[in-house]
ZAKELUM-692438 format. One record per residue (C-alpha): x, y, z; residue number from 1. Coordinates in steps of 0.001 Angstrom, whole numbers, plus 500000, padded with zeros to 6 digits. Each point is the difference from the previous one (the first is absolute). Example, Ala and Ser with C-alpha at 12.3 -4.5 7.8 and 13.67 -1.06 7.14 Angstrom:
// ZAKELUM-692438
[[512300, 495500, 507800], 1]
[[501370, 503440, 499340], 2]
//
This chain:
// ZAKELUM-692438
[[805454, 959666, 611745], 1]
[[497035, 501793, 500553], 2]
[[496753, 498805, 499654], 3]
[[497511, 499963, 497302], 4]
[[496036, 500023, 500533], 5]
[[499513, 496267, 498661], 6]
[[503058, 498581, 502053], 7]
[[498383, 501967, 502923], 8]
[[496725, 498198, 499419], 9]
[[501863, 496755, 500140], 10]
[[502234, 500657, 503159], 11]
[[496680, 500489, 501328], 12]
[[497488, 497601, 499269], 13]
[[499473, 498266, 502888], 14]
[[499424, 503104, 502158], 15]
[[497470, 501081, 497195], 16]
[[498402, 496679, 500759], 17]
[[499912, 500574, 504100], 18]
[[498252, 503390, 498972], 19]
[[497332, 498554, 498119], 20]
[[499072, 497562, 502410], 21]
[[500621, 502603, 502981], 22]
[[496656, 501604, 498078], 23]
[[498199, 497243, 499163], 24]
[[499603, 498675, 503651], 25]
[[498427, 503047, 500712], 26]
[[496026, 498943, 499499], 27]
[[498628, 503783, 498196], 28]
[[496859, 498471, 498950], 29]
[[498089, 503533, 499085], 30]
[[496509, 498183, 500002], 31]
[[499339, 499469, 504064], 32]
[[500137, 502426, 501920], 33]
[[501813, 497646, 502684], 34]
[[503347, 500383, 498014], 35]
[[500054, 504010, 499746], 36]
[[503026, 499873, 502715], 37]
[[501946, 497686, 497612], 38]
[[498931, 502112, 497014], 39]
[[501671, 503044, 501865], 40]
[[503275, 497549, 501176], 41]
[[500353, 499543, 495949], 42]
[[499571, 503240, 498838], 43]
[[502733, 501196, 502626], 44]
[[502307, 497006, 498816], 45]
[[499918, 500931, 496514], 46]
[[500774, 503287, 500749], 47]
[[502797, 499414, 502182], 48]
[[501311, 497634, 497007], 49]
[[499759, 502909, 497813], 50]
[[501973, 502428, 501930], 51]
[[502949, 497114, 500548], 52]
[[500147, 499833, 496107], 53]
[[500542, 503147, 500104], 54]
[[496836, 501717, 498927], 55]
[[498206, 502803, 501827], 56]
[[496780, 498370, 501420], 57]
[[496700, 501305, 501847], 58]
[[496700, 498061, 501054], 59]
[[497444, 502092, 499072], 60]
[[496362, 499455, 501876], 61]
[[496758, 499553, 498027], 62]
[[496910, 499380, 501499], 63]
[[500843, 496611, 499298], 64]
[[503348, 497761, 500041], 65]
[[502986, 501814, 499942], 66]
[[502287, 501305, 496632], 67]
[[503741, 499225, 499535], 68]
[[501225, 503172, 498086], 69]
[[504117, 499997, 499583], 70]
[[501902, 501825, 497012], 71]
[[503583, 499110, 498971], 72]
[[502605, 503225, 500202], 73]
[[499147, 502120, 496996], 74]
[[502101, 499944, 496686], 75]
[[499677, 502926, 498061], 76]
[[499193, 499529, 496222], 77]
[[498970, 496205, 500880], 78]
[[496692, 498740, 498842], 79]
[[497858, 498965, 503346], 80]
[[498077, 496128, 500745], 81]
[[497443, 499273, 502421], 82]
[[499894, 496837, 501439], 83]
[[496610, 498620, 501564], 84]
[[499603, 497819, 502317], 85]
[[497955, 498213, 502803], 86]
[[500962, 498599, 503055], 87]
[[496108, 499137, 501014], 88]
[[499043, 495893, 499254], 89]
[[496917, 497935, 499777], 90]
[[498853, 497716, 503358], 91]
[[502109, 496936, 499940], 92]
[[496328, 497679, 500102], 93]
[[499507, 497161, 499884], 94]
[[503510, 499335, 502370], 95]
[[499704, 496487, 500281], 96]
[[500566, 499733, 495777], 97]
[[503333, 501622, 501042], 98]
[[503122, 497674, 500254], 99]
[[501937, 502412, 501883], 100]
[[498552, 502971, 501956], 101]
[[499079, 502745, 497705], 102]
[[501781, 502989, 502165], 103]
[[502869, 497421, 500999], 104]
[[502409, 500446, 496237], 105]
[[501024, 496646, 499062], 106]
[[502469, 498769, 496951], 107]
[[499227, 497031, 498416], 108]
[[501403, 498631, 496816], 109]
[[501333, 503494, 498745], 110]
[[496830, 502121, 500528], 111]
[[499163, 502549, 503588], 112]
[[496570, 499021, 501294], 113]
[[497652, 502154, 501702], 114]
[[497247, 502255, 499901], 115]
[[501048, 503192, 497992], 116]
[[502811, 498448, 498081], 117]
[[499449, 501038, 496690], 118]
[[496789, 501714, 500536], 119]
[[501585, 502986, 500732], 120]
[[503010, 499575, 502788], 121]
[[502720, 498432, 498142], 122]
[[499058, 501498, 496660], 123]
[[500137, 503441, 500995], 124]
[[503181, 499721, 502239], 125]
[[502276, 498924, 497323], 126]
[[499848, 504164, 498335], 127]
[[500719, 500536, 503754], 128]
[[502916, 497945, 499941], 129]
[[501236, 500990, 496916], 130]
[[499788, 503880, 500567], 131]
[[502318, 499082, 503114], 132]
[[502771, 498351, 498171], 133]
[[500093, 502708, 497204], 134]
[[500177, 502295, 503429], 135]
[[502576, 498172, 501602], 136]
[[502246, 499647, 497238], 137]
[[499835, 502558, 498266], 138]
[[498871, 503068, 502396], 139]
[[497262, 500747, 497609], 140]
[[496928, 498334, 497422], 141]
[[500274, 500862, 496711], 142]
[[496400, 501300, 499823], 143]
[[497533, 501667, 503201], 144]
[[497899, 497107, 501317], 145]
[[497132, 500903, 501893], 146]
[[498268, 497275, 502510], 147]
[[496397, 499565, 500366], 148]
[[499019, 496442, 502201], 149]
[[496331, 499844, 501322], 150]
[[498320, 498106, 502856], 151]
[[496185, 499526, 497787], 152]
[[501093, 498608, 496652], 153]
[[498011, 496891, 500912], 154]
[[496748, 501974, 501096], 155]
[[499604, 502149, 497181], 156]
[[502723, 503104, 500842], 157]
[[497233, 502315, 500993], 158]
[[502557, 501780, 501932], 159]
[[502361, 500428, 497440], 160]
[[497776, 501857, 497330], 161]
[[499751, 502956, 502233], 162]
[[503570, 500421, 500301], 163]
[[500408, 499361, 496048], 164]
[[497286, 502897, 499940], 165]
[[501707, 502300, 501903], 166]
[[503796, 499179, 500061], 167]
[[500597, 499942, 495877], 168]
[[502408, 502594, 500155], 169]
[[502072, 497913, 502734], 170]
[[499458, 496909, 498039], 171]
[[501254, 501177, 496390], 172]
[[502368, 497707, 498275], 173]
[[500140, 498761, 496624], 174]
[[499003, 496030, 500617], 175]
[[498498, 498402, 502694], 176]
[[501760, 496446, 500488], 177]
[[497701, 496618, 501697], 178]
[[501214, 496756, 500755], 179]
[[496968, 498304, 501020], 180]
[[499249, 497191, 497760], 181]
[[501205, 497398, 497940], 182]
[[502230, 499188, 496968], 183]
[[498597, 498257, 496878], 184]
[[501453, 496723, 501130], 185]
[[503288, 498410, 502118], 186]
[[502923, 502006, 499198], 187]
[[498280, 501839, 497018], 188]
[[499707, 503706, 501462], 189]
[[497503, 501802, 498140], 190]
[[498527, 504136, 500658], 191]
[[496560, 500463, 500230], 192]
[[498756, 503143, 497815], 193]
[[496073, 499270, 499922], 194]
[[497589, 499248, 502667], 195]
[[496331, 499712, 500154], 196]
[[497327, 502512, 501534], 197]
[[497145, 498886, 501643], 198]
[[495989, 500930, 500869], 199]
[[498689, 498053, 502778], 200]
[[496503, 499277, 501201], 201]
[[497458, 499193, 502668], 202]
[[496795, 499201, 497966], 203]
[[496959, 499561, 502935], 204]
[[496462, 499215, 498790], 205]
[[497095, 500221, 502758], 206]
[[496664, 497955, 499425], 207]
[[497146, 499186, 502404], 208]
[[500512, 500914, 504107], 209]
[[500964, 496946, 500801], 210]
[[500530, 496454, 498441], 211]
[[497254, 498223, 498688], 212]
[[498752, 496162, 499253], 213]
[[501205, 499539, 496122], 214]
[[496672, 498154, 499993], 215]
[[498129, 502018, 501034], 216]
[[501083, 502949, 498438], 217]
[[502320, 499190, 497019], 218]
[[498398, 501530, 497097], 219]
[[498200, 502187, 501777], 220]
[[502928, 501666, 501427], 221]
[[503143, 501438, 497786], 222]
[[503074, 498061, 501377], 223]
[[502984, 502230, 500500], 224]
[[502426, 496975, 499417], 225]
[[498489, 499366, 496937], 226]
[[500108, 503856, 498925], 227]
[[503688, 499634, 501149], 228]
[[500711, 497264, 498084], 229]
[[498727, 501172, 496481], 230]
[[501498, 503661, 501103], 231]
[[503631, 498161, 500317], 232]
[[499809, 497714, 497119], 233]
[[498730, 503230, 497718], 234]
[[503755, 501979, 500689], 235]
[[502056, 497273, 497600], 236]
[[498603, 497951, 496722], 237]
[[501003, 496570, 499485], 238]
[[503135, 501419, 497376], 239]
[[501670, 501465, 503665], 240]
[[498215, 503991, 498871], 241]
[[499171, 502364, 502618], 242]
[[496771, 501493, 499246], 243]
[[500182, 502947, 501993], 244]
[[498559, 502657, 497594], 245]
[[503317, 501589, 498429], 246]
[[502314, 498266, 502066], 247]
[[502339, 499266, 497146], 248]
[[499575, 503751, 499072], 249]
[[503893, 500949, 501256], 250]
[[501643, 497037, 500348], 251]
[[503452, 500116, 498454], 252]
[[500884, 497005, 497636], 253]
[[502850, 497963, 500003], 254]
[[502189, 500433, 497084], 255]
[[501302, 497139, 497492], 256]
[[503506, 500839, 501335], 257]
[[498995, 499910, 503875], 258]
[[498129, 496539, 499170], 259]
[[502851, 498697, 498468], 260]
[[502186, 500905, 503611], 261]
[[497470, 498216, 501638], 262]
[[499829, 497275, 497894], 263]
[[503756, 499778, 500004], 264]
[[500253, 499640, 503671], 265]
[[501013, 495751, 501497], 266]
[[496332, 499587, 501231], 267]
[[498092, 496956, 499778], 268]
[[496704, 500567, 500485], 269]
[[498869, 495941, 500930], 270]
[[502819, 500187, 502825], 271]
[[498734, 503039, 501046], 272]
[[496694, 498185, 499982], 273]
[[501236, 496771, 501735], 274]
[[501685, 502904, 502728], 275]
[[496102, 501271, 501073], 276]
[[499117, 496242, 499915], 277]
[[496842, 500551, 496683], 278]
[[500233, 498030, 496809], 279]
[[499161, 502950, 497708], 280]
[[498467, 503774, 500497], 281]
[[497607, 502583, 498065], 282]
[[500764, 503442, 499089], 283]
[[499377, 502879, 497834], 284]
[[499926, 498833, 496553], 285]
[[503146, 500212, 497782], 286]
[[502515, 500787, 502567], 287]
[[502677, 497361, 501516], 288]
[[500250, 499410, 504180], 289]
[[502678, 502629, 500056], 290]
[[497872, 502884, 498296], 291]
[[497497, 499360, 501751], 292]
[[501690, 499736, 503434], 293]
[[501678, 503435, 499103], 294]
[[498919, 502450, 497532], 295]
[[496159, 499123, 499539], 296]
[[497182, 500950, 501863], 297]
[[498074, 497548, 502375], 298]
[[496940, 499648, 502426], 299]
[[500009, 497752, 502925], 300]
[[497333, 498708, 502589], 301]
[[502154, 500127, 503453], 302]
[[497061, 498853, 502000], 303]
[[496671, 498969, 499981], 304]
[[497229, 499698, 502944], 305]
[[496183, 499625, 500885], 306]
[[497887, 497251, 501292], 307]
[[500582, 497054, 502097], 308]
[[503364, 498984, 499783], 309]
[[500073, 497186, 502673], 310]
[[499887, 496250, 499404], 311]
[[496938, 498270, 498042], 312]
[[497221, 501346, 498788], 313]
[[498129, 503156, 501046], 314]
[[496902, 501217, 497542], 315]
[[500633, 504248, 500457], 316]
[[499372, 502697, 497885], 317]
[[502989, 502497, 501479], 318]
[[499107, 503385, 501276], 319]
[[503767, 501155, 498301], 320]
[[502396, 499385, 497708], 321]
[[503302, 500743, 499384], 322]
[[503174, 500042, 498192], 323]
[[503846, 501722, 499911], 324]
[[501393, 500722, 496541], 325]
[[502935, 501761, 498205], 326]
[[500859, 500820, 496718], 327]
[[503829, 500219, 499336], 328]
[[500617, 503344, 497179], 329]
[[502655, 500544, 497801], 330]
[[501544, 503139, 499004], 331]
[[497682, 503365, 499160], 332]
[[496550, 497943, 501537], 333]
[[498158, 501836, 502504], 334]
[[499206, 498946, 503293], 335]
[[497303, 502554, 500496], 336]
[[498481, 499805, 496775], 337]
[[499857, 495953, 500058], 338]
[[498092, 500330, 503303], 339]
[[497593, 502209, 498820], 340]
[[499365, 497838, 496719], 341]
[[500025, 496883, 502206], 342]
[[497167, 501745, 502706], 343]
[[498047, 501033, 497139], 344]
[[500414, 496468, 498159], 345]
[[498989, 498067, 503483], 346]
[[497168, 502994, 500556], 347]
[[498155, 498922, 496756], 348]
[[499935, 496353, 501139], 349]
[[498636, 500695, 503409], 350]
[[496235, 498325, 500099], 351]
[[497008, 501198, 501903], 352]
[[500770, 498770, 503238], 353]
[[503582, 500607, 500516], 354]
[[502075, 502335, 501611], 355]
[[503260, 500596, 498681], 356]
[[503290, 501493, 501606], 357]
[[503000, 499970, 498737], 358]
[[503265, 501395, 501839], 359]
[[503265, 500699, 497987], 360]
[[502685, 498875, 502881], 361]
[[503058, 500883, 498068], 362]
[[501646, 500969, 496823], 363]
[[503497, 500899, 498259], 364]
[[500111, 500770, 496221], 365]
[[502772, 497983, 498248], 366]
[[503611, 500761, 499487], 367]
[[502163, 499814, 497073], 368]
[[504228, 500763, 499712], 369]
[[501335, 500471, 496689], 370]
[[502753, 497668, 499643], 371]
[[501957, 502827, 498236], 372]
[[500140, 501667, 503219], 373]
[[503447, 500471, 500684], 374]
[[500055, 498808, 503502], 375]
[[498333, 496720, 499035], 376]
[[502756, 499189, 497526], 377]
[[502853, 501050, 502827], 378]
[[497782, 497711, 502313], 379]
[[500674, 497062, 497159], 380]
[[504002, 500939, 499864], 381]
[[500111, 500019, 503932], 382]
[[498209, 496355, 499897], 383]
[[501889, 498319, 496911], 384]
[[503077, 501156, 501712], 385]
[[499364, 497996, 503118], 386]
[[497451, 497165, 498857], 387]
[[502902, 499371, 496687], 388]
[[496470, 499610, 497933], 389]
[[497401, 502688, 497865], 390]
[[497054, 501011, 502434], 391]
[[496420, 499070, 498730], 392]
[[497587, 502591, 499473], 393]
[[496586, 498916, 501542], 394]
[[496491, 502121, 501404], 395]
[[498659, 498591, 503583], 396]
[[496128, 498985, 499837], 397]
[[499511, 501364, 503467], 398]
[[499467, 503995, 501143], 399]
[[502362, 501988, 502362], 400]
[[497873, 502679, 500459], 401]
[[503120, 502370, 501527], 402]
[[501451, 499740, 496985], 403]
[[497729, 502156, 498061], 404]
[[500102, 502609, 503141], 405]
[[504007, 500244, 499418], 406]
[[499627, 500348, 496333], 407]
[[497305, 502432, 500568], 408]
[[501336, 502254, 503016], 409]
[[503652, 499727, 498661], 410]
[[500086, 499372, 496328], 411]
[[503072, 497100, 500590], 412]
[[500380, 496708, 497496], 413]
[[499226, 497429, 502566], 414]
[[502939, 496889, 500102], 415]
[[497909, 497230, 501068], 416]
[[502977, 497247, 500262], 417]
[[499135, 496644, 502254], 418]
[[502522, 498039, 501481], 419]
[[497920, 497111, 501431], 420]
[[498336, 496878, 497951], 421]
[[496365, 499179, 499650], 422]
[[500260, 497568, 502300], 423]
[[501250, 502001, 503164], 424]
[[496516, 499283, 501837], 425]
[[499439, 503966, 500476], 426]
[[496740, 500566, 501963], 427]
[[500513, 496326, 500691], 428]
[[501118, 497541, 502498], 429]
[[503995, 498923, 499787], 430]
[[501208, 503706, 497794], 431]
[[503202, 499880, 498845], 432]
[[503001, 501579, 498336], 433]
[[502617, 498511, 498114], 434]
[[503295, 500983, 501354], 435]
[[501819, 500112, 497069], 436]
[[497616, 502127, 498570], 437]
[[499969, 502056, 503262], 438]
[[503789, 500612, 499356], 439]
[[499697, 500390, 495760], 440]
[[497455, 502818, 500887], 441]
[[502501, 501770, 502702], 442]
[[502655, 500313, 496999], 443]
[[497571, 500652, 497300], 444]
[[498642, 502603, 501822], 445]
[[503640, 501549, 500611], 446]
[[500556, 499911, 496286], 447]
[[496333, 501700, 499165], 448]
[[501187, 502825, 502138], 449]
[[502709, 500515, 497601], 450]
[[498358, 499605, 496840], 451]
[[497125, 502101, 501138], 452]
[[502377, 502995, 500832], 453]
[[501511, 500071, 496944], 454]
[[496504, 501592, 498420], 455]
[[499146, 503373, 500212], 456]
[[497586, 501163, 502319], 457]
[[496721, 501155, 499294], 458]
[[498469, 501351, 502865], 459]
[[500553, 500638, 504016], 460]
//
């Protein structure tokens, strides 16, 4: 009896496992330099993996880290998915918190360990996987898949823009499909169709030449910490309002029916406390932990510095000051236009005295799916199918800036569909990846393949 994609998946599992951890021993930390030869023994790997599925794969140079660029055989008439990927990883530090070696894949009470396990290795795989059972069994996909894994996801994809810039044409497809994040909560799959933009910011403020005796000259002197410190505490009242002139201007409400979703959803917000080890939090007036976490705007100091910072007491009046902050933007705000308001807000407040400098280091405007999109509700057949339970709807409070490049170069629905857990240590010591999910995401990915080419395509 010949066989089908799913019961190819399951003849198969364990080799899918030995692949996985054939690419997570390989350390492609894209940060140091150090690792560029492993980077490059990745990049190669993946697209050797590719071309075994059966896909037609290139590595494409950048001035950076290599591209992994495959495409499945074409299929007339068939609506087309790009899958992204990356294959780079964070440094493994601090190694001695690890319990196992992070490049040396361990299993341990049902989940993979090492470094790149769900952030983005075995995530990304499992649509490689998939595409090569659908291959295998059945000679063909039922849609054109095109493959698009990169070696700087974790240092800010600088290399990948360009080729978004100038490849579009290559790139067309109708959705762009990530694994690389989380579901709502163990064994309760969920697609992401919001995320968060962002506007960060160096704020420096230069006094005096050098630093002075706060006895001396305190009073005398204007005190950039000080100016920092009433500059800081001016962007948000005590109700959890930013007071950056017009901010609010844009920003896209939540409606009574989106609320209730999000009020619907099994969250409890003092176990969520008790999780990040606080008693009890502030926020923007009105709004629940989940609102705010997702769909509401938000400014936060990421750093602080000036003065002596050692042990005991030192009486100085620093020379400079300084702080990192971000805002986090939801749908139709401005990046741009925020820092503008913001320098001319922090301008006004500058004292005689005081220099002021303030550096925008990097921003991404926010991104909303419609969950009428018809891709997002083949995404939730393709899950309920596998998971056997309805797929939560939820927005993600953080910003993946390469998103809004592949909605703005290619005009695709982005599937943003997680197969880890919160608690797979990504970016931390002892990652993980649950292998049952590992294998749940294989077959649901099979079965998205299906439902996907069942819609009619709207561009290539």
């Amino acid at each position: 009896m010949m066989q089908s994609p799913q019961s190819y998946i399951q003849a198969n599992a364990r080799k899918f496992e030995q692949d996985v951890c054939e690419l997570l021993s390989i350390p492609s930390v894209s940060t140091d330099p150090t690792y560029r030869p492993e980077i490059d023994r990745a990049a190669r790997w993946v697209a050797s993996r590719l071309e075994s599925a059966g896909l037609r794969a290139e590595l494409i140079a950048t001035g950076g880290h290599p591209l992994v660029y495959a495409e499945s055989p074409q299929v007339q008439g068939a609506p087309c998915a790009l899958v992204y990927g990356h294959y780079d990883v964070q440094p493994a530090d601090p190694l001695e918190l690890w319990i196992s070696p992070p490049f040396e894949p361990a299993v341990r009470d049902g989940n993979l360990y090492a470094r790149g396990a769900s952030d983005d290795k075995g995530q990304f795989l499992t649509h490689v996987f998939s595409a090569e059972a659908w291959l295998a069994t059945e000679g063909r996909l039922p849609l054109n898949l095109k493959y698009l894994i990169e070696g700087e996801e974790e240092i800010g994809s600088p290399s990948l823009r360009a080729f978004l810039q100038d490849q579009s044409r290559r790139l067309a497809c109708d959705c762009v499909v990530i694994s690389d994040g989380a579901q709502f909560g163990p064994g309760q799959p969920a697609i992401t169709y919001g995320l968060r933009g962002i506007a960060y910011f160096d704020l420096l403020l230069r006094g005096p030449s050098r630093d002075l005796h706060s006895g001396t000259f305190g009073g005398a002197v204007t005190n950039p910490a000080n100016v920092l410190a009433r500059m800081l505490a001016a962007l948000v009242d005590e109700k959890g309002r930013i007071q950056v002139p017009g901010f609010y201007d844009d920003v896209q409400p939540l409606s009574p029916e989106e609320r209730q979703a999000l009020a619907s959803l099994p969250f409890d917000e003092q176990q969520y406390f008790q999780q990040i080890g606080v008693d009890g939090a502030v926020g923007e007036e009105g709004y629940t932990v989940l609102e705010r976490r997702w769909a509401r705007p938000t400014c936060d100091v990421n750093g602080l510095w000036g003065g002596y910072q050692g042990a005991g007491a030192k009486t100085v009046l620093p020379a400079e000051a300084g702080a990192k902050f971000s805002f986090r933007l939801v749908p139709h705000q401005d990046p741009a236009r925020i820092a503008t308001a913001l320098r001319d807000m922090l301008q006004a407040m500058c004292p005689p005295g005081i220099r002021m400098e303030l550096l925008t280091q990097h921003n991404s405007p926010a991104v909303l799916v419609s969950l009428e999109s018809p891709y997002v509700q083949a995404a939730a057949r393709a899950i309920e199918a596998v998971f056997g339970r309805k797929v939560v709807y939820t927005r993600e409070g953080g910003s993946i800036p390469i998103v809004v490049d592949f909605y703005q170069r290619l005009r695709a629905d982005t599937l943003l569909i997680g197969w880890g857990l919160d608690d797979d240590n990504a970016h931390s010591p002892n990652e993980k990846l649950s292998l049952a999910d590992f294998h749940r995401a294989i077959r649901t990915s099979a079965r998205l393949w299906q439902e996907l080419g069942t819609l009619k395509p709207q561009q290539h």
